[in-house]
N, CA, C and O atoms as a GROMACS GRO file, in nm:
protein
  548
    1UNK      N    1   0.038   0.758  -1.645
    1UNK     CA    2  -0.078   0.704  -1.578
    1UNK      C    3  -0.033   0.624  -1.456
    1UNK      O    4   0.062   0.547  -1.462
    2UNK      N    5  -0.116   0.649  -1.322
    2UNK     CA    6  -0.087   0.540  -1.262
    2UNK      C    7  -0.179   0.448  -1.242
    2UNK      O    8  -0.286   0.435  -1.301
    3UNK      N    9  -0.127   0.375  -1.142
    3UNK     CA   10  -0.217   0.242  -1.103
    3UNK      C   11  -0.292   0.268  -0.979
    3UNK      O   12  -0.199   0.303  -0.906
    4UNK      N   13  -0.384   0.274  -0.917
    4UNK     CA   14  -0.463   0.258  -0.784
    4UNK      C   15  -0.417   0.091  -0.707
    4UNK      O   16  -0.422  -0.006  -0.782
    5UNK      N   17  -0.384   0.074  -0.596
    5UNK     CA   18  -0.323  -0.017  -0.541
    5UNK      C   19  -0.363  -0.027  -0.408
    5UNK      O   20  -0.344   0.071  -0.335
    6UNK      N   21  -0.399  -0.095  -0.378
    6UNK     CA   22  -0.429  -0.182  -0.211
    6UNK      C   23  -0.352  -0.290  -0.187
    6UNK      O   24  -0.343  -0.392  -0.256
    7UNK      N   25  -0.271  -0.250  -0.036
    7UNK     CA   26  -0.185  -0.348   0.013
    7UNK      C   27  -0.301  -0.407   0.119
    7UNK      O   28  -0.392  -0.347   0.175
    8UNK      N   29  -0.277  -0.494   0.122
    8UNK     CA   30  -0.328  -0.586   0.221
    8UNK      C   31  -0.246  -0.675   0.303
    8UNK      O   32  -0.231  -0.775   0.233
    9UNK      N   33  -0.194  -0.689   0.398
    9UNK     CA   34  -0.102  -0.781   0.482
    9UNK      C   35  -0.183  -0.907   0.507
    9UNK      O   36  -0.293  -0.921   0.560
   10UNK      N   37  -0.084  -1.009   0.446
   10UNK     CA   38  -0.143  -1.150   0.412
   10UNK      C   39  -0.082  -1.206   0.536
   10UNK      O   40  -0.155  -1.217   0.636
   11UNK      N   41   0.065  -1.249   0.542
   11UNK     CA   42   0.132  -1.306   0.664
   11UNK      C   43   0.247  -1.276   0.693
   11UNK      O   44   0.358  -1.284   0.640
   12UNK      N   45   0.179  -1.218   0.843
   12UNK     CA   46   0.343  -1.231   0.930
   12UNK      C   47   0.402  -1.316   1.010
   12UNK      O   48   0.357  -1.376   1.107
   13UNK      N   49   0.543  -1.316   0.944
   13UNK     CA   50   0.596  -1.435   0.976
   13UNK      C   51   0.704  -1.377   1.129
   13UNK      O   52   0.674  -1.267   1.178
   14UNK      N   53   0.793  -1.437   1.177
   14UNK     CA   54   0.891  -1.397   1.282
   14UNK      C   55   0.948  -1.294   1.209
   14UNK      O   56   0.921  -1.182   1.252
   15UNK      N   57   1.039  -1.300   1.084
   15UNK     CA   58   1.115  -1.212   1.024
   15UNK      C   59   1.057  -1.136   0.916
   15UNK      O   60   1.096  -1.026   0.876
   16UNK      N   61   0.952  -1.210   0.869
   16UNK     CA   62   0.937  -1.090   0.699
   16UNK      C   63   0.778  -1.111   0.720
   16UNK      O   64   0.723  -1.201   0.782
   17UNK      N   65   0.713  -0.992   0.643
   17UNK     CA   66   0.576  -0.997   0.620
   17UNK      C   67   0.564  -1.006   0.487
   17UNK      O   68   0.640  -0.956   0.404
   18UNK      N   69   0.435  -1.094   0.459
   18UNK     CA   70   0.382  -1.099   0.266
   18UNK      C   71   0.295  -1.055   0.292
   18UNK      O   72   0.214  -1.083   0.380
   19UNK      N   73   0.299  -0.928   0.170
   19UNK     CA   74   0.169  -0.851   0.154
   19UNK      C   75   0.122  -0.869   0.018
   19UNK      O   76   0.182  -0.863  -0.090
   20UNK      N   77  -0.004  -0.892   0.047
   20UNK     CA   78  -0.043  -0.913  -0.074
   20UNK      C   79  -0.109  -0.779  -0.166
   20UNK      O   80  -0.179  -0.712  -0.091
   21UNK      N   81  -0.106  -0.723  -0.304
   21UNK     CA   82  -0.092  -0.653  -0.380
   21UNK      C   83  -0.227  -0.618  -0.464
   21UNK      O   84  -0.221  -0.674  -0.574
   22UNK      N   85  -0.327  -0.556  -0.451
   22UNK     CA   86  -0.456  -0.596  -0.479
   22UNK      C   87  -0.426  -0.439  -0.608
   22UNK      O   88  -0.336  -0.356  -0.608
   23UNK      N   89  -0.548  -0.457  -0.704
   23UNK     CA   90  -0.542  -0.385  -0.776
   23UNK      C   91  -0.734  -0.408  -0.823
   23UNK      O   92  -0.813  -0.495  -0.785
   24UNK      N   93  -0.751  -0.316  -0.896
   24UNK     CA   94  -0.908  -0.233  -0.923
   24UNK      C   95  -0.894  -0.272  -1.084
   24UNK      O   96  -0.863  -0.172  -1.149
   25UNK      N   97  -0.905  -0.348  -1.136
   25UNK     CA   98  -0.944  -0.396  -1.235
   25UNK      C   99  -1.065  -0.315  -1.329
   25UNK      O  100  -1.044  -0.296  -1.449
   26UNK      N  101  -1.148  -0.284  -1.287
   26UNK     CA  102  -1.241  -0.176  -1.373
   26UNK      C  103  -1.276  -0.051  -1.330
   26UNK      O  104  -1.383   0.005  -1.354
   27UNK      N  105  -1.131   0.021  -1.224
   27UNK     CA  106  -1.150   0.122  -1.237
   27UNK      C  107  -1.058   0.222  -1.364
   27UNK      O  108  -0.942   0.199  -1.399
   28UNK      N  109  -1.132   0.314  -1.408
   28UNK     CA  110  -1.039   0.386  -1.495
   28UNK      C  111  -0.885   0.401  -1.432
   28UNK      O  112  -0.866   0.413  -1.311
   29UNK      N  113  -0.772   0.400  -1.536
   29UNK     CA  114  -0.678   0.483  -1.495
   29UNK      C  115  -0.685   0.632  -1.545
   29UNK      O  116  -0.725   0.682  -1.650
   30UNK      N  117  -0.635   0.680  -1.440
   30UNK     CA  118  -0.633   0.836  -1.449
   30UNK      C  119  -0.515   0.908  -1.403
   30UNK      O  120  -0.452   0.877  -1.302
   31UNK      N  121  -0.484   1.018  -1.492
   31UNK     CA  122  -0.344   1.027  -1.463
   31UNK      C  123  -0.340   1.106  -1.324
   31UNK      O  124  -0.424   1.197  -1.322
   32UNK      N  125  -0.251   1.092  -1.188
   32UNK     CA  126  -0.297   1.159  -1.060
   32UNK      C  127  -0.209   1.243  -1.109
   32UNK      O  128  -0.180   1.250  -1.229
   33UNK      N  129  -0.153   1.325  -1.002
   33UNK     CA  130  -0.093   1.481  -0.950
   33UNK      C  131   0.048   1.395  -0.936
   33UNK      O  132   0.041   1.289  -0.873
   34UNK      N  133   0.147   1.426  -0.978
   34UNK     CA  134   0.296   1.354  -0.978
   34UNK      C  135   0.324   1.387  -0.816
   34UNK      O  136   0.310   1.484  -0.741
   35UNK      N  137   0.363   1.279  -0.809
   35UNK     CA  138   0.394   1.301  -0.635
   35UNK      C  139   0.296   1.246  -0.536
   35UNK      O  140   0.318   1.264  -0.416
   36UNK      N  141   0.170   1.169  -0.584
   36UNK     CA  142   0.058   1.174  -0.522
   36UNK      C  143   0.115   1.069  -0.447
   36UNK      O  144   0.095   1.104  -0.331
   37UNK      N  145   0.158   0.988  -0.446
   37UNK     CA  146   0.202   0.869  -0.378
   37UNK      C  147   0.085   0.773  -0.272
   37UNK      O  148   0.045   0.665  -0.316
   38UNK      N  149   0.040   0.820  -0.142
   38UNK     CA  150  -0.024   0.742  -0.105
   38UNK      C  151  -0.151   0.849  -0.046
   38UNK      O  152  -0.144   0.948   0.026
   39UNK      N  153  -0.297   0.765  -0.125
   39UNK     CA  154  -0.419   0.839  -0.107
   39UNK      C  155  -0.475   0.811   0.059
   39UNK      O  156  -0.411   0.741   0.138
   40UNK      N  157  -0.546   0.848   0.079
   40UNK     CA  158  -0.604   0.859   0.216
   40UNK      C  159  -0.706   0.711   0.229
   40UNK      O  160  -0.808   0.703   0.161
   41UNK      N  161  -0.674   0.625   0.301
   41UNK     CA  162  -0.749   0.513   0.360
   41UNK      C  163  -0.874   0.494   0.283
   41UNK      O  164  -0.917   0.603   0.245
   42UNK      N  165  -0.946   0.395   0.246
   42UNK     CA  166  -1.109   0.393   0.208
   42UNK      C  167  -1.175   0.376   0.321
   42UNK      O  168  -1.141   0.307   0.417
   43UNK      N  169  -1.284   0.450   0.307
   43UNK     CA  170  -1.356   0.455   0.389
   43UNK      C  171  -1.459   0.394   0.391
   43UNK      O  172  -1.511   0.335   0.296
   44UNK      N  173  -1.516   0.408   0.547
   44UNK     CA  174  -1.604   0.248   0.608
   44UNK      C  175  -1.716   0.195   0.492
   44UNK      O  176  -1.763   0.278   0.414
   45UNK      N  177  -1.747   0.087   0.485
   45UNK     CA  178  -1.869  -0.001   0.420
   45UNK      C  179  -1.987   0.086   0.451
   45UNK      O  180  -2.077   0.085   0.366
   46UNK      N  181  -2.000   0.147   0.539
   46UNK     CA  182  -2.180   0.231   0.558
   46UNK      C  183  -2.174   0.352   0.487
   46UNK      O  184  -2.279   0.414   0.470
   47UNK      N  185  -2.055   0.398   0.438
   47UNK     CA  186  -2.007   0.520   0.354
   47UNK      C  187  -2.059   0.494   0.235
   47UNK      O  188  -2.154   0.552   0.184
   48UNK      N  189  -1.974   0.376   0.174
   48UNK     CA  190  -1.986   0.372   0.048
   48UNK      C  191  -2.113   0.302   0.005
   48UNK      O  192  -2.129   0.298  -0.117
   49UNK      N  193  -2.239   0.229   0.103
   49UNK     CA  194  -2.326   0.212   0.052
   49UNK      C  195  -2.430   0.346   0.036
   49UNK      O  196  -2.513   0.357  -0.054
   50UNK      N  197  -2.402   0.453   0.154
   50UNK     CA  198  -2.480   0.604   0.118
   50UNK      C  199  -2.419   0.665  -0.032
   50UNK      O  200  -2.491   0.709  -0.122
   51UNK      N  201  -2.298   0.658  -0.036
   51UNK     CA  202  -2.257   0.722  -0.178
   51UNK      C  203  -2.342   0.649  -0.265
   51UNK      O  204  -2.414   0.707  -0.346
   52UNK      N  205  -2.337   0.469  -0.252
   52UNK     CA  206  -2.412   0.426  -0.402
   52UNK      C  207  -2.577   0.473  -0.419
   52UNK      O  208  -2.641   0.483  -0.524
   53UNK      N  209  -2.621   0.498  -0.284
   53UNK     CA  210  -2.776   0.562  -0.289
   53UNK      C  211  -2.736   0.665  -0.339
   53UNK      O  212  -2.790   0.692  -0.446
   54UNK      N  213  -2.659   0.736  -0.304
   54UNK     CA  214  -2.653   0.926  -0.358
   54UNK      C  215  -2.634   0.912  -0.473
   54UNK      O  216  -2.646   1.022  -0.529
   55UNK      N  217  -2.598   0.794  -0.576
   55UNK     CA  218  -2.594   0.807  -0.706
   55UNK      C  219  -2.418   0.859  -0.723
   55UNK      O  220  -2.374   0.961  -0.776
   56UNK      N  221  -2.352   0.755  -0.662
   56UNK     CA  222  -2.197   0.848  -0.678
   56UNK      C  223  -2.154   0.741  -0.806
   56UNK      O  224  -2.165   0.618  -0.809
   57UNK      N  225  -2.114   0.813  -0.887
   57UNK     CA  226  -2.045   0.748  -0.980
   57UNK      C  227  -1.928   0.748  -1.022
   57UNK      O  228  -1.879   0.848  -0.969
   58UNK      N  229  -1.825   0.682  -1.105
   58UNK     CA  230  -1.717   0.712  -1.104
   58UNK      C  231  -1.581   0.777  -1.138
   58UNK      O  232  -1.550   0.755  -1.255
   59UNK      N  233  -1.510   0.836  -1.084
   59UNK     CA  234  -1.398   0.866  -1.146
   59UNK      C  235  -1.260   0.734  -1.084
   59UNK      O  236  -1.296   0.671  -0.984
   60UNK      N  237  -1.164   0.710  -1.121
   60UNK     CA  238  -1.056   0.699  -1.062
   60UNK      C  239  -1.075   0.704  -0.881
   60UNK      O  240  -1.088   0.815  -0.828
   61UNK      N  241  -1.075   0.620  -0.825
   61UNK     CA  242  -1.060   0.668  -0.670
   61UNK      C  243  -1.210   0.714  -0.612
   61UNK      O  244  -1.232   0.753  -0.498
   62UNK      N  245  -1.295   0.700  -0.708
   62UNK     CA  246  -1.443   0.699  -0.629
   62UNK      C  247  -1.483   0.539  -0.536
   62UNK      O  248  -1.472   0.419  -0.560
   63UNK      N  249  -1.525   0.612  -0.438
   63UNK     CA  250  -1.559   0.491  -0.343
   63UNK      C  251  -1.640   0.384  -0.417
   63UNK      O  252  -1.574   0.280  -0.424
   64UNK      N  253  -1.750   0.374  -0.470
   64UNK     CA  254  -1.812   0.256  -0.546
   64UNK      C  255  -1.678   0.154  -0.626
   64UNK      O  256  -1.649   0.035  -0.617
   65UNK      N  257  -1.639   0.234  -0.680
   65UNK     CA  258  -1.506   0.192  -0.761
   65UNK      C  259  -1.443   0.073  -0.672
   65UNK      O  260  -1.452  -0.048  -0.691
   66UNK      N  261  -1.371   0.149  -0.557
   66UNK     CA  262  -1.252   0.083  -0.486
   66UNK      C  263  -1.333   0.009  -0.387
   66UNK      O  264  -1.297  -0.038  -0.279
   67UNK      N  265  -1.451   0.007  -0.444
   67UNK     CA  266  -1.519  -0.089  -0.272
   67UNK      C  267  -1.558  -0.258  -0.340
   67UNK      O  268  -1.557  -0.362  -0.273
   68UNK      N  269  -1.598  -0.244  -0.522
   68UNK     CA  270  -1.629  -0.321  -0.533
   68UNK      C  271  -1.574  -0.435  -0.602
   68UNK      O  272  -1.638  -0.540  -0.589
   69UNK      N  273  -1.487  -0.437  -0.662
   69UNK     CA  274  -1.398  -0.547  -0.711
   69UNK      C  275  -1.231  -0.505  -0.722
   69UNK      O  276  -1.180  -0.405  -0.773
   70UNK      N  277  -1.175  -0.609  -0.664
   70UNK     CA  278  -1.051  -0.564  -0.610
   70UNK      C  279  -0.997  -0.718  -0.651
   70UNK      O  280  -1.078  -0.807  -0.631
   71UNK      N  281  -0.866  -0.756  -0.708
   71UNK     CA  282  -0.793  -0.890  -0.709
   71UNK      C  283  -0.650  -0.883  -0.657
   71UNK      O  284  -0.590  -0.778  -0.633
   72UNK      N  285  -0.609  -0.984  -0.645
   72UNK     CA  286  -0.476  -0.982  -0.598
   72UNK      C  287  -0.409  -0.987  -0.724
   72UNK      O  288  -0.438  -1.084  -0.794
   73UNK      N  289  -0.304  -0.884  -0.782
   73UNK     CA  290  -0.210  -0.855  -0.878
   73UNK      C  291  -0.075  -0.932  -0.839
   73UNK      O  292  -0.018  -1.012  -0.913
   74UNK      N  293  -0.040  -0.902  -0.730
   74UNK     CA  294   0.098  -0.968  -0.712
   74UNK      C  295   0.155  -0.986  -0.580
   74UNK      O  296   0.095  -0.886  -0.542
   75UNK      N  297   0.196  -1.011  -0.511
   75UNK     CA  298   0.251  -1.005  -0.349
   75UNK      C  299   0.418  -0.972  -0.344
   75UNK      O  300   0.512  -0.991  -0.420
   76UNK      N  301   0.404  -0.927  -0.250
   76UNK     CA  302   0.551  -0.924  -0.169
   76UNK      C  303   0.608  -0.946  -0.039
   76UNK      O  304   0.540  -0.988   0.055
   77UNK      N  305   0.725  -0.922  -0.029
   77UNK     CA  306   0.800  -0.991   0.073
   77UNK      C  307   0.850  -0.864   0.158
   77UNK      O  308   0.903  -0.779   0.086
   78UNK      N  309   0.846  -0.840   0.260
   78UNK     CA  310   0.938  -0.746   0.332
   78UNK      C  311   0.979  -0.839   0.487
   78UNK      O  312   0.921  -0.908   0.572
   79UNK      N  313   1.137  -0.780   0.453
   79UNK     CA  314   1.199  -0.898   0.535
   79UNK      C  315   1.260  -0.783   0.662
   79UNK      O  316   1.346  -0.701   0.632
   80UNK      N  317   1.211  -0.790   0.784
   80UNK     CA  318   1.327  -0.740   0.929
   80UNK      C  319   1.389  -0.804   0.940
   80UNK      O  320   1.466  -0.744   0.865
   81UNK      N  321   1.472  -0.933   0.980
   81UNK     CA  322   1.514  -1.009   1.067
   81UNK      C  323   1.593  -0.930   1.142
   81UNK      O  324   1.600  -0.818   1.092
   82UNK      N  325   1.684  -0.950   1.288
   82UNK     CA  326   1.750  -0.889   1.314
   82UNK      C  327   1.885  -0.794   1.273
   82UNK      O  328   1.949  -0.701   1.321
   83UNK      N  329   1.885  -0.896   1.133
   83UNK     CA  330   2.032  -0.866   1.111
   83UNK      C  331   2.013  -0.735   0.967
   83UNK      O  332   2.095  -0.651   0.930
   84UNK      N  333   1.869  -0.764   0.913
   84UNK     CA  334   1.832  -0.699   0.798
   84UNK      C  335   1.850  -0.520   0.896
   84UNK      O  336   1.900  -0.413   0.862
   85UNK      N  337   1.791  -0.561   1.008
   85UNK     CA  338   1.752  -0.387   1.128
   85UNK      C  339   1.918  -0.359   1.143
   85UNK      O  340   1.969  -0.251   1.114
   86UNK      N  341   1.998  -0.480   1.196
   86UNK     CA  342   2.133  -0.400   1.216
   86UNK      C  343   2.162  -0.321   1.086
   86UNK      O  344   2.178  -0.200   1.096
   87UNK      N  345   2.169  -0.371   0.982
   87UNK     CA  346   2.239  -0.321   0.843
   87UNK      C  347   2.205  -0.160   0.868
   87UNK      O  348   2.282  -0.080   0.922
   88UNK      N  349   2.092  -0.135   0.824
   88UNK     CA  350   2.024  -0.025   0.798
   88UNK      C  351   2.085   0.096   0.938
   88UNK      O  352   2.147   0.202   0.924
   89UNK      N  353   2.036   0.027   1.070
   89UNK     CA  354   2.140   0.124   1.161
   89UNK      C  355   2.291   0.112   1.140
   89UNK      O  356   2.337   0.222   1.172
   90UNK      N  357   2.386   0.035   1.103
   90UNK     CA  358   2.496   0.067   1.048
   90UNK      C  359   2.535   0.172   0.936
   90UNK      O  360   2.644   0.225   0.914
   91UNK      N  361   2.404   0.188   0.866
   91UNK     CA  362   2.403   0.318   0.779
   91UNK      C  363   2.384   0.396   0.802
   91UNK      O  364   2.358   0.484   0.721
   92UNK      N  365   2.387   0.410   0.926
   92UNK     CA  366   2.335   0.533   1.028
   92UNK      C  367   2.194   0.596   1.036
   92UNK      O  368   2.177   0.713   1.070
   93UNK      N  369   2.072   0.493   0.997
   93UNK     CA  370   1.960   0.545   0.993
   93UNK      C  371   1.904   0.521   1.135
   93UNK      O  372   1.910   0.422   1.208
   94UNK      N  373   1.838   0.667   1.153
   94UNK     CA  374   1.738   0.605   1.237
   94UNK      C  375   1.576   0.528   1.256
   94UNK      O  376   1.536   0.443   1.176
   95UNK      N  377   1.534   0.553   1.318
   95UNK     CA  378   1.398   0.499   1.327
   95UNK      C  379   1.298   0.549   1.201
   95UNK      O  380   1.254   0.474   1.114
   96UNK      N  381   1.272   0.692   1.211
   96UNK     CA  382   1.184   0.761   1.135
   96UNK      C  383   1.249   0.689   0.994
   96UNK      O  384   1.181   0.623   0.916
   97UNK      N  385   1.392   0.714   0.979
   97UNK     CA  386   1.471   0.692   0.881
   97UNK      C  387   1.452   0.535   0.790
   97UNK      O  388   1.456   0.505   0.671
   98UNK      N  389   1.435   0.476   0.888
   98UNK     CA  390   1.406   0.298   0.835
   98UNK      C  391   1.265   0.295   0.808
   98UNK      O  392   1.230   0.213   0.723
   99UNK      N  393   1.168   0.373   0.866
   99UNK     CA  394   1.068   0.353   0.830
   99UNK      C  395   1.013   0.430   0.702
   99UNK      O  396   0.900   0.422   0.654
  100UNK      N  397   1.115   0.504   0.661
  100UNK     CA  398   1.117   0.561   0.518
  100UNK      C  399   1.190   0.485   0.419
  100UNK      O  400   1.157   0.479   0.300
  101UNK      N  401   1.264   0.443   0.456
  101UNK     CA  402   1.345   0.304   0.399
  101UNK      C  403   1.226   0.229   0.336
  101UNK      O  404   1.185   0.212   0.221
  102UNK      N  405   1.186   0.190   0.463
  102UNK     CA  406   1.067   0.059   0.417
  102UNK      C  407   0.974   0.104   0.315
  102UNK      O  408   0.951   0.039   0.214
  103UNK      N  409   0.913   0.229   0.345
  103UNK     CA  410   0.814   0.300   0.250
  103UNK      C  411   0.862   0.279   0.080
  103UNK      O  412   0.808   0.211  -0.007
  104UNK      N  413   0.956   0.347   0.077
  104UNK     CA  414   1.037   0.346  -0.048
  104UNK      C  415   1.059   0.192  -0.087
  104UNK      O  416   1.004   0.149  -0.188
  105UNK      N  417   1.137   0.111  -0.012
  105UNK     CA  418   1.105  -0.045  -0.092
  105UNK      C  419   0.980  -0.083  -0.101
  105UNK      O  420   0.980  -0.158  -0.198
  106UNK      N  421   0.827  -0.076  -0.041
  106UNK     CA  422   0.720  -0.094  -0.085
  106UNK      C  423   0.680  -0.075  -0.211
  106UNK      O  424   0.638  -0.160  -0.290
  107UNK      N  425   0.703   0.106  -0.237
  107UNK     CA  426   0.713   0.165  -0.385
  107UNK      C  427   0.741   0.055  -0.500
  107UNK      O  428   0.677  -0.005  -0.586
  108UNK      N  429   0.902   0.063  -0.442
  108UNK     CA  430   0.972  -0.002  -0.549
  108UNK      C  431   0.978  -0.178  -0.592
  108UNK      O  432   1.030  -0.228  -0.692
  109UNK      N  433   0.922  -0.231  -0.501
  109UNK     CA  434   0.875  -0.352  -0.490
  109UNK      C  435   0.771  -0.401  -0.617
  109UNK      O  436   0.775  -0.479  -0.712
  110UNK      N  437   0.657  -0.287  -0.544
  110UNK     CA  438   0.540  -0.288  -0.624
  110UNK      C  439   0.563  -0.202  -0.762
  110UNK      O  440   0.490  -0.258  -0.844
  111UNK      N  441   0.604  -0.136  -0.801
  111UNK     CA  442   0.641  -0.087  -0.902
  111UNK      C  443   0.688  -0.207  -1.006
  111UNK      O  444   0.621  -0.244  -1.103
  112UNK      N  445   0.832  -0.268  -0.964
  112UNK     CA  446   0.858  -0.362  -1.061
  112UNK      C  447   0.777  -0.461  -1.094
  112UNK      O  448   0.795  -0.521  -1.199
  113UNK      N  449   0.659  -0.498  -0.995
  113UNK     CA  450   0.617  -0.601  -1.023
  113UNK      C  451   0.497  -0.578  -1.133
  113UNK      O  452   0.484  -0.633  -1.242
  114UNK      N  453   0.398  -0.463  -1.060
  114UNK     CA  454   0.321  -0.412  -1.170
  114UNK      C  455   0.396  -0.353  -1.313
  114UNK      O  456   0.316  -0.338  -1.405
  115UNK      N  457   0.491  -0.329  -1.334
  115UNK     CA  458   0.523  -0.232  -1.437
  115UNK      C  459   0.498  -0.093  -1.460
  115UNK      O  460   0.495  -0.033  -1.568
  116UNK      N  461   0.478  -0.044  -1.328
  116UNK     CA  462   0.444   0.116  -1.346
  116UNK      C  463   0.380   0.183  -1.254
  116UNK      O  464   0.305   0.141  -1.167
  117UNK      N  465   0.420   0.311  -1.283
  117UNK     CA  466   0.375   0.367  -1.131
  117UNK      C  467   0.225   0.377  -1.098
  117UNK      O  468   0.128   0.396  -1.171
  118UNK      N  469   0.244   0.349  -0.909
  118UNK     CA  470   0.105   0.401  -0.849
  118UNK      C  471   0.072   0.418  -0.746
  118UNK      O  472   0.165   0.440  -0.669
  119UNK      N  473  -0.046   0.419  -0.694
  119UNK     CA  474  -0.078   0.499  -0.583
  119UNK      C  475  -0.144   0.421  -0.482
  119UNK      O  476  -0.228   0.336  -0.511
  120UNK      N  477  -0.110   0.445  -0.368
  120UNK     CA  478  -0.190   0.367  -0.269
  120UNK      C  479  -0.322   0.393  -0.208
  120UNK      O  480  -0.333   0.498  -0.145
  121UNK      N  481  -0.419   0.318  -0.215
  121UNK     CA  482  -0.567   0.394  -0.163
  121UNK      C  483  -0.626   0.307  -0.070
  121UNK      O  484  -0.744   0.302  -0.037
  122UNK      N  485  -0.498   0.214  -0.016
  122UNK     CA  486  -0.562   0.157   0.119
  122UNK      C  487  -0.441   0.065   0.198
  122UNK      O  488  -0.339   0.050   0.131
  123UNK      N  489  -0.441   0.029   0.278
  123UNK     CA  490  -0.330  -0.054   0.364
  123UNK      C  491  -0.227  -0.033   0.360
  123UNK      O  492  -0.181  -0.141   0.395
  124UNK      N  493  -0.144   0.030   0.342
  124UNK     CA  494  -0.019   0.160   0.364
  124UNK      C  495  -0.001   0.130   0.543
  124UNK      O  496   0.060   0.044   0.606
  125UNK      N  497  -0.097   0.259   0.590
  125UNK     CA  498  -0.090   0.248   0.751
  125UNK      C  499  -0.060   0.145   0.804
  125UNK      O  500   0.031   0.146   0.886
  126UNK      N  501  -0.143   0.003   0.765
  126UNK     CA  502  -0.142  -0.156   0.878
  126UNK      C  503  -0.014  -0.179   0.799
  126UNK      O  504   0.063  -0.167   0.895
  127UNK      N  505   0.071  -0.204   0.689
  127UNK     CA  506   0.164  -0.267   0.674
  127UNK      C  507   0.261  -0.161   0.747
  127UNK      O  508   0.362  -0.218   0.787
  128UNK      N  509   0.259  -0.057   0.770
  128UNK     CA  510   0.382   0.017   0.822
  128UNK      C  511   0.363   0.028   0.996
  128UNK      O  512   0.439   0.070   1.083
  129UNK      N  513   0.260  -0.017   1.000
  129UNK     CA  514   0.243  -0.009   1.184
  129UNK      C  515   0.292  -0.171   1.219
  129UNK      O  516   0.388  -0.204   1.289
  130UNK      N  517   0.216  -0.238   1.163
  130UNK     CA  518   0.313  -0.391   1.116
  130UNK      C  519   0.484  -0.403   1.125
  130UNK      O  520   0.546  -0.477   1.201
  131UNK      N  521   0.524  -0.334   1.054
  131UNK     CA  522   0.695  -0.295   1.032
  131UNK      C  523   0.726  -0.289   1.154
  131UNK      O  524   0.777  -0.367   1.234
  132UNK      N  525   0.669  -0.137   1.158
  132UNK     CA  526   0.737  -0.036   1.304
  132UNK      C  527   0.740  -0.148   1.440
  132UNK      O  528   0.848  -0.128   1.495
  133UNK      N  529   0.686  -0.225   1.492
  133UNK     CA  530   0.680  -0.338   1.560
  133UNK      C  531   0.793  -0.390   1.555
  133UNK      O  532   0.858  -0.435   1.650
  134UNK      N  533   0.821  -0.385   1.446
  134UNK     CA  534   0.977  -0.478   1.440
  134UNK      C  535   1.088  -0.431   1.422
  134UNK      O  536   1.195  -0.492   1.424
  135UNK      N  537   1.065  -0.276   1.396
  135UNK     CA  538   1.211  -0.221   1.354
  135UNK      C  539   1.243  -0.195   1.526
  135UNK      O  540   1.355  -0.227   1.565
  136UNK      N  541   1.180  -0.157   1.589
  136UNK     CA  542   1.218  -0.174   1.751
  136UNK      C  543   1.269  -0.002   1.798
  136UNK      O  544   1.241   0.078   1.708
  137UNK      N  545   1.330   0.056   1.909
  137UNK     CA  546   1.377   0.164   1.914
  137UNK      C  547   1.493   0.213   1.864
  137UNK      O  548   1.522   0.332   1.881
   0.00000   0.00000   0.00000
């Protein structure tokens, strides 16, 4: 089973951003497609009030679901400083490369903290456009 998960970027600091770790409390878990990793953005507030007229109800990842109660589960830390960016190009990564880096410690961040795997169904994009800012060329 996984977890449904919303990052939200709380604060950026000069060197590291805290993101905070939101989770869906009464939505079902449902087991996704192995590999599903990160779902597609939620979509706008005028959406999901036509779905609740259309009578949308829920599965896992239905908009009513993920629009309406959401808490903060846990936060994290992701640290650039300059010297964190040299390391990683000393390993010979590049750009695309660190920013897969980062992806993967998000995962694994949030993984240990929740206890188990899951999926992202919102703020993915702003914390990694966030990053990319700082990982530089």
């Amino acid at each position: 089973m996984m977890k449904l998960i919303k990052l939200v970027p709380a604060l950026e600091l000069g060197n590291k951003l805290n993101v905070d770790v939101m989770d869906f409390p009464d939505a079902p878990e449902e087991d996704c497609p192995a590999g599903a990793g990160v779902f597609p953005e939620a979509i706008a507030e005028d959406d999901v009030a036509a779905e609740r007229e259309a009578g949308a109800e829920g599965e896992a990842g239905a908009v009513g679901i993920l629009a309406d109660s959401c808490r903060k589960r846990c936060g994290i830390t992701l640290e650039y400083a300059p010297r964190d960016i040299r390391e990683l190009r000393e390993r010979g990564m590049d750009r695309q490369e660190m920013l897969a880096y980062y992806r993967q410690r998000i995962y694994d961040l949030v993984k240990v903290n929740i206890s188990q795997d899951w999926a992202c169904v919102g703020g993915m994009d702003e914390v990694m456009q966030r990053l990319e800012k700082h990982i530089g060329e």
